[in-house]
VOGU-3710 file (C-alpha; in Angstrom, 3 decimals, decimal comma):
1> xxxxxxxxxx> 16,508/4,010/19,842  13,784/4,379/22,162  10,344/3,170/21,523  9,233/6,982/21,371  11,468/7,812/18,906  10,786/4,642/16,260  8,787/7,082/14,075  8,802/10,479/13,058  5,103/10,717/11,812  2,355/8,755/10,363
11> xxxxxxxxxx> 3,524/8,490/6,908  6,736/7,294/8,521  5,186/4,572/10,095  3,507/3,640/7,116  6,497/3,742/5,110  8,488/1,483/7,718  6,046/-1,015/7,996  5,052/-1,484/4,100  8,892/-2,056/4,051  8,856/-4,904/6,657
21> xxxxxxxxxx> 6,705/-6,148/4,501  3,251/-4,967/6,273  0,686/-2,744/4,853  -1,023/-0,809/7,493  -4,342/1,139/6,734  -4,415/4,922/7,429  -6,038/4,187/11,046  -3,217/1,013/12,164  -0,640/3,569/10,742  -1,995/6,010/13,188
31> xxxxxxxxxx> -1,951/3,659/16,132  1,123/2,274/15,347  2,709/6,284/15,712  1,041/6,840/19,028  1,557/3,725/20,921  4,941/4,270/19,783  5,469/7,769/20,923  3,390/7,665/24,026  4,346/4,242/24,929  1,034/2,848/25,571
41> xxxxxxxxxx> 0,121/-0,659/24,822  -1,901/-0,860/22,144  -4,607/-3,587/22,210  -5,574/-4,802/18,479  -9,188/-6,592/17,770  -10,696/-8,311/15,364  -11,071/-11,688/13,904  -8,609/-14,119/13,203  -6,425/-14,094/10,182  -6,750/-9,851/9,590
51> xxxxxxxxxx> -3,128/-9,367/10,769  -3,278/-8,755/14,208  -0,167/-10,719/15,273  1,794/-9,686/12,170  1,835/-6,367/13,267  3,428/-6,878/16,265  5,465/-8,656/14,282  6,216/-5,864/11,658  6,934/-3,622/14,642  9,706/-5,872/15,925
61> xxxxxxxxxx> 10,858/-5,791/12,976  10,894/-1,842/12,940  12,610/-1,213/16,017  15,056/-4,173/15,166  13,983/-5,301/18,718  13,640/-8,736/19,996  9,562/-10,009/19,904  8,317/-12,003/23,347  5,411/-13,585/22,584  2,897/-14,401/25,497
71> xxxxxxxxxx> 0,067/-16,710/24,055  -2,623/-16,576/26,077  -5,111/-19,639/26,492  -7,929/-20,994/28,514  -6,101/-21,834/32,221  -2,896/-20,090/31,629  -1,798/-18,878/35,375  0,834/-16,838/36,700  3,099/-19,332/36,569  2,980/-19,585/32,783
81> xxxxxxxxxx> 3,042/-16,004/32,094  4,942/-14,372/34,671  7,722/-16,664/36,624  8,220/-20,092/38,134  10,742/-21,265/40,165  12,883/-24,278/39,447  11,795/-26,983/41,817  13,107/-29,492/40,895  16,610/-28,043/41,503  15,788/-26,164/44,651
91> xxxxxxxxxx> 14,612/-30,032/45,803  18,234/-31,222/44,743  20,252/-28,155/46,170  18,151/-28,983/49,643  18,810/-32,392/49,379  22,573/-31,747/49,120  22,624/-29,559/52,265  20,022/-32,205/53,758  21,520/-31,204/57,454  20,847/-27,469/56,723
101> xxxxxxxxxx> 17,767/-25,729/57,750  15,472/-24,634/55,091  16,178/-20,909/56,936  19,866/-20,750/55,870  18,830/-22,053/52,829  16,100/-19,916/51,987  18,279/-17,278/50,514  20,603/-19,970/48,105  17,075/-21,629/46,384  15,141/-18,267/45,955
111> xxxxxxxxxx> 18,546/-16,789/44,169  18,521/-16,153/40,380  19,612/-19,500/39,718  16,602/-21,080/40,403  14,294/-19,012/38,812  12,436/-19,808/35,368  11,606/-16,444/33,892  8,323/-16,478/31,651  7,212/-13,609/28,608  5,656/-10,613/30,936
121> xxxxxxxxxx> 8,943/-10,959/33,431  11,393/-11,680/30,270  9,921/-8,617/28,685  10,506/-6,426/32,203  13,935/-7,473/32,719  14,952/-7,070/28,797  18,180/-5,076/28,815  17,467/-4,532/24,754  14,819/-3,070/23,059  11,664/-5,278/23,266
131> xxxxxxxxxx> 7,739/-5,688/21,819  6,259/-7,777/23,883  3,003/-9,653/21,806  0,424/-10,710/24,431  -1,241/-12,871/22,275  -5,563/-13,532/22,291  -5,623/-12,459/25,558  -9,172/-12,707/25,603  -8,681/-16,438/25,923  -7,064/-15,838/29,580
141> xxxxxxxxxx> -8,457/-15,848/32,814  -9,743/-12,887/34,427  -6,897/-13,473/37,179  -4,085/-13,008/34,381  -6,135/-10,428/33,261  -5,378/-8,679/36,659  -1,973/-9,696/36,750  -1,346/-8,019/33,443  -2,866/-4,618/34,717  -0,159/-4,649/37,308
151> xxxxxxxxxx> 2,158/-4,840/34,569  0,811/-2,450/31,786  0,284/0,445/34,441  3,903/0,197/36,433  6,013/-2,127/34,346  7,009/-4,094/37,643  6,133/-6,734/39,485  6,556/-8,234/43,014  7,973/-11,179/43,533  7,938/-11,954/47,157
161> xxxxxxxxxx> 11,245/-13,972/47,765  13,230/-11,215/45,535  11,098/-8,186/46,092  9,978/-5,695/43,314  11,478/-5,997/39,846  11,647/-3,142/37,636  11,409/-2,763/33,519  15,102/-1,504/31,971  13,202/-0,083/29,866  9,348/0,436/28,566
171> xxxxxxxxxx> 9,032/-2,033/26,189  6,110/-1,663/23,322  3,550/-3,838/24,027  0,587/-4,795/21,387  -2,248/-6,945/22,917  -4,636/-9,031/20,868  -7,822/-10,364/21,241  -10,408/-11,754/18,672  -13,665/-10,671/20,962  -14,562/-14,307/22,018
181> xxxxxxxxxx> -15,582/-12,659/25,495  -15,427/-8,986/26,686  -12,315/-7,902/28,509  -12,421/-5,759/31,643  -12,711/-1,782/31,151  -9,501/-1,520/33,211  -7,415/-3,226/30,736  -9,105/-1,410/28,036  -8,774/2,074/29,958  -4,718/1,162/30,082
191> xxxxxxxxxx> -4,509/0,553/25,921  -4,624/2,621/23,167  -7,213/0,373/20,898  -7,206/-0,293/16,879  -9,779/-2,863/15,323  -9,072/-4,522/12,312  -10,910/-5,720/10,097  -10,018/-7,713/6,796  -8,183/-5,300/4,378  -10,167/-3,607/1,035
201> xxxxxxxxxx> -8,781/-5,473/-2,221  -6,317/-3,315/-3,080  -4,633/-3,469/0,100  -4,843/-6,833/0,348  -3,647/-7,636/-3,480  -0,410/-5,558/-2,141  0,352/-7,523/0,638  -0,110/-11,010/-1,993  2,062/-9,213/-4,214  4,296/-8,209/-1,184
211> xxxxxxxxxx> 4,862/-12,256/-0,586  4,515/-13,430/-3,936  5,800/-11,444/-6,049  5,808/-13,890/-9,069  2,374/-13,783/-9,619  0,600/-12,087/-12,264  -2,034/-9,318/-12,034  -5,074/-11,232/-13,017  -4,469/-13,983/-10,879  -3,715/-11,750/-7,657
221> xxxxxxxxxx> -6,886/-9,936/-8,506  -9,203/-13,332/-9,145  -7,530/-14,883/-6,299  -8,570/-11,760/-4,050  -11,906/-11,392/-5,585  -12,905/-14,922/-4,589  -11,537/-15,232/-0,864  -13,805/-11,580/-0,599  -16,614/-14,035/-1,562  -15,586/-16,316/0,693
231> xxxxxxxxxx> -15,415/-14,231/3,526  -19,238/-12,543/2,832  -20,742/-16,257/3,192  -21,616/-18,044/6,578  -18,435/-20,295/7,151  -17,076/-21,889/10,318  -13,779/-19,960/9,368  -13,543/-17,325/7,078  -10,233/-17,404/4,879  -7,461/-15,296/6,949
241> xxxxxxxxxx> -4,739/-13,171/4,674  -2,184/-15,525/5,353  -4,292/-18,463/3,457  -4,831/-16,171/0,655  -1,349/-15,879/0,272  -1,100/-19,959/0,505  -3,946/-20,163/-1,993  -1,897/-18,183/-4,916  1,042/-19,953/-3,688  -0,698/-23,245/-4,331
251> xxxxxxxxxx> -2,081/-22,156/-7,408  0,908/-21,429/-8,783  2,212/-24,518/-7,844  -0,407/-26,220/-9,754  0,725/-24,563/-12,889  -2,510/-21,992/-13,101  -2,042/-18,704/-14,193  -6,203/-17,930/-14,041  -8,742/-18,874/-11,297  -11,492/-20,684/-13,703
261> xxxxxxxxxx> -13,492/-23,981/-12,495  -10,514/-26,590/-12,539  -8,329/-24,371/-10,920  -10,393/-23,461/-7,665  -12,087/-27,324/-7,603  -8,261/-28,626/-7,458  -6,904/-25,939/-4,705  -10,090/-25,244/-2,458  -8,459/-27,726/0,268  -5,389/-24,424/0,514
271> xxxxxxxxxx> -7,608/-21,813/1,271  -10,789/-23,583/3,590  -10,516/-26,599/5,556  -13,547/-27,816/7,106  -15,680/-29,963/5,047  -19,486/-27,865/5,076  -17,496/-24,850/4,160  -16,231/-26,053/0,884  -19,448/-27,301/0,384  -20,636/-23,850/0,736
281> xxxxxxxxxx> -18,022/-22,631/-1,766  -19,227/-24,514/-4,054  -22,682/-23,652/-4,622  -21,729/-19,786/-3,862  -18,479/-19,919/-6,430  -20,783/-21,458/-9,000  -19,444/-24,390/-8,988  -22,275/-26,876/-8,325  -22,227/-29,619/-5,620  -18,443/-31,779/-5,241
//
């Protein structure tokens, strides 16, 4: 199945990823459709934790294709992203032909053999169905940044000592980016864009429920309720989804079945983890000073 054809409407993309195990908001469902059916990369922003990567994630799981995950970070190059070639073994195959001119060589050590394929030319060369995850791209360079709209606008690239290399097929592409600096307008003109934000309780109870699905319906709720506080004070890092599903799951553990004063003094290390913040629970939760 194509990536065009992965969903018949909106409501079928919400439907498909709720079952994967992802609840998507009316707008993400929306997004989701498009990028699908117009297969345009879809770049997701917001901050970290609000599900950005999991949906890329849930829409692997969709199309049952396989995920390539670029991560992005401060001085990733071409190299790291795109290809490399094996030196080390073009050094020994020269060395081994030592009387050979690196002319009638040239051809053996640029071959297939030698070179090291990286996400954005794994993704191109796919012969399945892919969704390749370009991961807080916003942390790259602008130079990768240029190197990826090569490969967003023609799904090719050039690679001088084997000329140009084609995609199989288009694969689905989801970039993220958590806004720590402003990416170029001609990446953004190339995406489809969605921001996320955290989900609204209900939602976000769901997706608790969704991963722990022993827990009772006051605790979900109280467990919710106080992450939302959480999240509306001045931390160094707000609590993400995934950490309030580690909270309940640590809660639990504990034996709690309600959120009172013991319960959140003995599990606050689950859910924030820099000193001043649970400081800053404290006196906001009601809980005094540690």
């Amino acid at each position: 199945m194509g990536a065009g054809a992965l969903f018949t409407d909106v409501d079928d993309a919400a439907r498909r990823l709720a079952a994967c195990g992802y609840f998507a908001d009316d707008e993400t469902a929306v997004s989701a459709f498009v990028a699908a059916r117009l297969g345009k990369p879809l770049l997701v922003e917001g901050p970290a934790g609000v599900g950005k990567t999991e949906l890329a994630k849930a829409l692997a799981r969709v199309a049952d294709a396989e995920l390539i995950r670029l991560q992005c970070y401060e001085g990733i190059d071409e190299a790291r992203a795109l290809y490399e070639w094996d030196y080390k073994k073009q050094l020994l195959r020269l060395q081994v032909n030592e009387g050979a001119s690196f002319d009638e060589l040239a051809g053996d050590v640029f071959g297939e053999e030698y070179l090291l394929e990286r996400p954005l030319l794994r993704a191109i060369r796919a012969s399945t169905a892919v969704v390749l995850l370009i991961d807080e791209v916003d942390k790259a360079d602008v130079e990768v940044e240029a190197l990826l709209l090569e490969v967003l606008s023609d799904f090719q690239v050039s690679i001088p000592e084997l000329g140009t290399v084609r995609a199989n097929g288009r694969p689905l592409v989801v970039l993220t980016s958590n806004a720590t600096r402003e990416l170029s307008e001609a990446l953004r003109r190339r995406c489809l864009f969605l921001e996320l934000d955290y989900p609204d309780p209900a939602r976000e109870e769901a997706i608790v429920r969704s991963q722990v699905p022993e827990v009772e319906d006051v605790l979900c709720a109280q467990v919710v309720h106080a992450v939302r506080t959480l999240r509306r004070i001045e931390l160094r890092k707000a609590p993400s989804i995934a950490e309030t599903i580690d909270w309940t799951r640590t809660l639990l553990a504990l034996g709690h079945r309600t959120l009172d004063a013991a319960a959140l003094r003995s599990s606050l290390g689950s859910v924030l983890k820099h000193g001043s913040d649970r400081a800053l629970a404290f006196t906001n939760l009601g809980l005094g000073s540690e």
